[in-house]
KEPA-368915 format. One record per residue (C-alpha): y, z, x. Coordinates in nm, 2 decimals, padded with zeros to 4 digits. Each point is the difference from the previous one (the first is absolute). Example, Ala and Ser with C-alpha at 12.3 -4.5 7.8 and 13.67 -1.06 7.14 Angstrom:
<rs>
-00.45, 00.78, 01.23
00.34, -00.07, 00.14
</rs>
This chain:
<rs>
02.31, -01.16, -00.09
00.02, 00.34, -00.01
00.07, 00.33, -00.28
00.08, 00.32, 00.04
-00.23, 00.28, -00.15
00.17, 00.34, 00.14
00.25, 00.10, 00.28
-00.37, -00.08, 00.22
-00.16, -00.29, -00.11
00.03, -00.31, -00.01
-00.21, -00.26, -00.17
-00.09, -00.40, 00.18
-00.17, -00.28, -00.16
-00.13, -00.13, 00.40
00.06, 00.14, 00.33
00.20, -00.33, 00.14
00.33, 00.17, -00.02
-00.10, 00.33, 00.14
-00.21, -00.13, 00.25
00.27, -00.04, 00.27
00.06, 00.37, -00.03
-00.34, 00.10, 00.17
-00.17, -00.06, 00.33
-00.34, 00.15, -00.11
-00.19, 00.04, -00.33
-00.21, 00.29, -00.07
-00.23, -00.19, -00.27
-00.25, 00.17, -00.19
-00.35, -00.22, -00.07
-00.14, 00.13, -00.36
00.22, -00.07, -00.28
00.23, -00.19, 00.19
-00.20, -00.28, 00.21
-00.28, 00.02, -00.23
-00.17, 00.12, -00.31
-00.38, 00.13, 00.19
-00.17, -00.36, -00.10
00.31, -00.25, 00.10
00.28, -00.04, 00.18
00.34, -00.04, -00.14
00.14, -00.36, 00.16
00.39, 00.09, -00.06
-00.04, 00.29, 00.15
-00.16, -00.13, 00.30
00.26, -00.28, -00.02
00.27, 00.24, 00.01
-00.12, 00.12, 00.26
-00.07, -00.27, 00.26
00.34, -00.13, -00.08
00.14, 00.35, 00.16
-00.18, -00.07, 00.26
00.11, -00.37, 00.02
00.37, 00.17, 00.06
-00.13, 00.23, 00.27
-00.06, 00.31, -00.20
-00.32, 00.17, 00.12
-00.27, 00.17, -00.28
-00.19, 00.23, 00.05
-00.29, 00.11, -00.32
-00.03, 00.37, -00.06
-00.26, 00.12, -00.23
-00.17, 00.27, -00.10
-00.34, -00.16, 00.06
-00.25, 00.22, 00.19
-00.13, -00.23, 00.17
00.09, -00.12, 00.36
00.24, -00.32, 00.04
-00.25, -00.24, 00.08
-00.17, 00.02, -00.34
00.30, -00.04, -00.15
00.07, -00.29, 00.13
-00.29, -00.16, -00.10
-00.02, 00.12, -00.39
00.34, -00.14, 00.05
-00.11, -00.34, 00.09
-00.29, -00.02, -00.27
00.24, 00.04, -00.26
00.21, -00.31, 00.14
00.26, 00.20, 00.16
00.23, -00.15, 00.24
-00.02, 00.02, 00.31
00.34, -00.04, 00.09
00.18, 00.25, -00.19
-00.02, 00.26, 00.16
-00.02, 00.09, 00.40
-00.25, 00.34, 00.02
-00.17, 00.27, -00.24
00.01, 00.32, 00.01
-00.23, 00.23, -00.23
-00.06, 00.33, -00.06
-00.31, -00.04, 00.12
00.13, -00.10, 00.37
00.18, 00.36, -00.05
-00.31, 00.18, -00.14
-00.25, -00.10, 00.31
00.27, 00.21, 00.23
-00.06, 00.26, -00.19
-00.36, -00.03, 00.01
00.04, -00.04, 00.40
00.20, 00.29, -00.01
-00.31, 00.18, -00.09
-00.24, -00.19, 00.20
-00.40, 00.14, 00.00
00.07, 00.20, -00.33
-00.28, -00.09, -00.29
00.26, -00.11, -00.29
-00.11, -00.07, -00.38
00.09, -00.36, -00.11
00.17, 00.02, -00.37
-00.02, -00.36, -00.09
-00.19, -00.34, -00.02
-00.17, -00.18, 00.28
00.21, -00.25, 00.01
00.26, 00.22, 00.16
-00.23, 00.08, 00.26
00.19, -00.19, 00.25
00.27, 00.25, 00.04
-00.29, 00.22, 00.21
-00.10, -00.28, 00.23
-00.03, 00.04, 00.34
00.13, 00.33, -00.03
-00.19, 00.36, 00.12
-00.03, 00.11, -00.36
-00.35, 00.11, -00.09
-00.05, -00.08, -00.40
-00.12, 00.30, -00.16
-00.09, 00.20, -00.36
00.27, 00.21, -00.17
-00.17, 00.29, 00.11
-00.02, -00.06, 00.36
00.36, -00.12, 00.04
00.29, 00.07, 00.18
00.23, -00.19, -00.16
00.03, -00.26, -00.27
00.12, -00.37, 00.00
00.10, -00.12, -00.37
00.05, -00.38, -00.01
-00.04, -00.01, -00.35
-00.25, 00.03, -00.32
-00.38, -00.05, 00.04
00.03, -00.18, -00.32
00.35, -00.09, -00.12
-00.09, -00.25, -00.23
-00.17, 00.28, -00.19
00.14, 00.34, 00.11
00.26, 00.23, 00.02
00.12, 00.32, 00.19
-00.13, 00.18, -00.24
-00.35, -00.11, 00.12
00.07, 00.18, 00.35
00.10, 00.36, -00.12
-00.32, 00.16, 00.08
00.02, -00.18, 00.39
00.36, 00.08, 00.06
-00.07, 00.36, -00.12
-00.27, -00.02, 00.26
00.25, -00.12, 00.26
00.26, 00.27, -00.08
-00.27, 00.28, 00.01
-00.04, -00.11, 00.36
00.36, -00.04, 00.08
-00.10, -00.37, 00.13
00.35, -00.23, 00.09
-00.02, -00.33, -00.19
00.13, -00.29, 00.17
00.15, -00.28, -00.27
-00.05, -00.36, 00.09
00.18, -00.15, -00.30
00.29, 00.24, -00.15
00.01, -00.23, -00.32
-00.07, 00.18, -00.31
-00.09, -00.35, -00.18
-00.05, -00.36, 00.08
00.00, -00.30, -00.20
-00.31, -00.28, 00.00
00.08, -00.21, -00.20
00.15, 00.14, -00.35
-00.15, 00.33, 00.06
00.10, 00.35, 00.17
-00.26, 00.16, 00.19
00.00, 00.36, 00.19
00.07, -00.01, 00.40
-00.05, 00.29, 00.25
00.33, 00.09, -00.07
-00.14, 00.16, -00.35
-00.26, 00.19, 00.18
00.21, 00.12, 00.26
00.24, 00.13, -00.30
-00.22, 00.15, -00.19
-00.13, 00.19, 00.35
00.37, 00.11, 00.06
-00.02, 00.13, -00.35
-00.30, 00.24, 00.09
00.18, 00.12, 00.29
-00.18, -00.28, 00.21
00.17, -00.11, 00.33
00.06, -00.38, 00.00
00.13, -00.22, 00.34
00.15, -00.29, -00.16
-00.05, -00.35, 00.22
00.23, -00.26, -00.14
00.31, -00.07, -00.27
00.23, 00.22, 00.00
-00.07, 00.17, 00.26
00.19, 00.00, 00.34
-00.29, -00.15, 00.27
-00.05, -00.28, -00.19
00.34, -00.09, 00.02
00.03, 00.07, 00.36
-00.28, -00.24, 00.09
00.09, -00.29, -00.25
00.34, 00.04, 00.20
-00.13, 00.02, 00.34
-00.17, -00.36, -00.04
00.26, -00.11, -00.15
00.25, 00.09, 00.30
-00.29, -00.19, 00.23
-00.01, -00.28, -00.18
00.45, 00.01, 00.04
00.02, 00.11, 00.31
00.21, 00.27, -00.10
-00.03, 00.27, -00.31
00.10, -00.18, -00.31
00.32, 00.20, -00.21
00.00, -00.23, -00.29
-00.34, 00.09, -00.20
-00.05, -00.09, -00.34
-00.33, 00.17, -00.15
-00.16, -00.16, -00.32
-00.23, 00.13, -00.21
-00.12, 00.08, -00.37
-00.06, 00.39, 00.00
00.28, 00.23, -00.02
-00.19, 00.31, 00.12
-00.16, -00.20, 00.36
00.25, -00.27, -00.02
00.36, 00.10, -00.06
-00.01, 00.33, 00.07
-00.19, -00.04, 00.34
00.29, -00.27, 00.08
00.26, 00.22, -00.05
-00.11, 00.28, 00.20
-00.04, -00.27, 00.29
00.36, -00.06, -00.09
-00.08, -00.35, -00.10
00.15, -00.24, -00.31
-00.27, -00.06, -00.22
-00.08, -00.28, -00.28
-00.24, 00.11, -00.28
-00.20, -00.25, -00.15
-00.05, 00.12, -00.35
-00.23, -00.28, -00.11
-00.27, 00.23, 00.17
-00.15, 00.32, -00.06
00.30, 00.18, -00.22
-00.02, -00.39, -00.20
-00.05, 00.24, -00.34
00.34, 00.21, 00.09
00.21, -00.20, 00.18
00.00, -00.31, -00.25
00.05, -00.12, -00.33
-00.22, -00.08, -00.25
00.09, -00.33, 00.11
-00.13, 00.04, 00.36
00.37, 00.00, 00.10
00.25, 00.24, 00.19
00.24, 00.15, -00.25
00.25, 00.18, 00.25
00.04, 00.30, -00.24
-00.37, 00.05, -00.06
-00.03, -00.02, 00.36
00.28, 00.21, 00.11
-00.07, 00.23, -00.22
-00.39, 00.07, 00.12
00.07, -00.06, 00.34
00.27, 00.35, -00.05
-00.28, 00.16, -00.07
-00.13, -00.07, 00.34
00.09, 00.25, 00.34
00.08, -00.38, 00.14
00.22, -00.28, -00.08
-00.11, -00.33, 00.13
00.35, -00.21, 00.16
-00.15, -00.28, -00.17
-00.26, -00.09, -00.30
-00.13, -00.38, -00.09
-00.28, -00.11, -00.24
-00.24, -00.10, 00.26
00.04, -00.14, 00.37
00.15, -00.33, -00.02
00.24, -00.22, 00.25
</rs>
């Protein structure tokens, strides 16, 4: 069943009568596939029945951390296994940028957990002060702070001209039923100060390119059918339609508070009329990822 919200938009209750449409599903991982403590089973459902048809999936997130850690947060919180084929992170895309500058001391903005993204890599950890460059992967303390807490460092950083490589261009992320500040917020707020930020995932083009890339190997041949899914209109939509993609927004996510009722609902004139207010229009909008 489907509405129409503009000349744009469309919105679906499941993906079963679109699904024939696509070859390969860009899916994003927070907000769609799970909350940050569990994962969502009609989502996974949905997706694992695409496969079932011969679709391929591939996960693209903003996560700065490399695939393989993915995949296992993915399988504490009861993921499934068989929706999807391969992951791609920004974090895979960060550690070329950090080869890129291989033997340079670099400043780690971010918690230990996201450590990962610098292993086995020739990228001496350093101070602020002795750095060439600077990795953000995220908050030191995002259940507590802000990017307002970093305004005397990123001065710092600007003072010295130093690039800042983004791991995770997300301005927020769910856990749970609260927002919390990703890298992307620092790396704004550096822009802001005339800061030079290098951007490693959503919406940004080598993201794309690679998600794509594995896809084709997985086909045997590039895929031209690509549906991209996701619940954040600045990474989401807007990087899928400057990859020329169709794109689904899930707006039981991150924009939940704009995009819905009171009611939890879509009301296609509430949402047409905030997603006008947006520099892209999704080809399709549904409450949350469901067959």
């Amino acid at each position: 069943m489907t509405s129409i919200i503009d000349k744009a938009t469309q919105t679906i209750t499941g993906i079963a009568g679109i699904a024939d449409r696509y070859d390969v599903l860009l899916c994003d991982v927070w907000g769609v596939l799970h909350d940050g403590i569990a994962a969502f089973p009609e989502a996974g459902d949905a997706l694992a029945r695409f496969r079932a048809q011969g679709g391929t999936v591939v996960l693209l997130t903003n996560a700065p951390r490399p695939h393989g850690v993915i995949r296992v947060l993915l399988e504490r919180m009861n993921a499934r296994r068989d929706a999807y084929d391969a992951i791609v992170t920004s974090g895979d895309v960060t550690r070329g940028e950090i080869a890129a500058r291989a033997g340079q001391p670099v400043y780690h903005l971010g918690p230990e957990r996201d450590l990962p993204v610098f292993e086995g890599l020739d990228a001496p950890l350093t101070t602020l002060e002795e750095a060439a460059y600077v990795v953000c992967t995220g908050l030191f303390d995002d259940d507590n702070e802000t990017p307002a807490d970093y305004a005397e460092s990123l001065q710092a950083m600007a003072a010295r001209q130093l690039p800042m490589v983004c791991a995770n261009p997300d301005l927020v992320v769910e856990r749970g039923d609260q927002l919390l500040y990703c890298a992307g917020a620092i790396a704004d707020a550096y822009e802001k100060i005339s800061g030079h930020a290098i951007y490693a995932g959503k919406p940004h083009a080598p993201i794309y390119k690679r998600a794509i890339d594995i896809a084709a190997s997985l086909r045997g041949s590039p895929p031209k059918r690509v549906l991209a899914i996701g619940d954040a209109m600045r990474t989401d939509i807007v990087g899928a339609a400057d990859a020329g993609f169709d794109s689904l927004f899930v707006a039981r996510g991150i924009h939940a508070n704009e995009a819905l009722d009171a009611q939890g609902n879509i009301d296609d004139g509430q949402l047409g009329d905030w997603l006008a207010a947006h520099p892209a229009a999704p080809t399709m909008a549904i409450e949350r990822l469901v067959w």
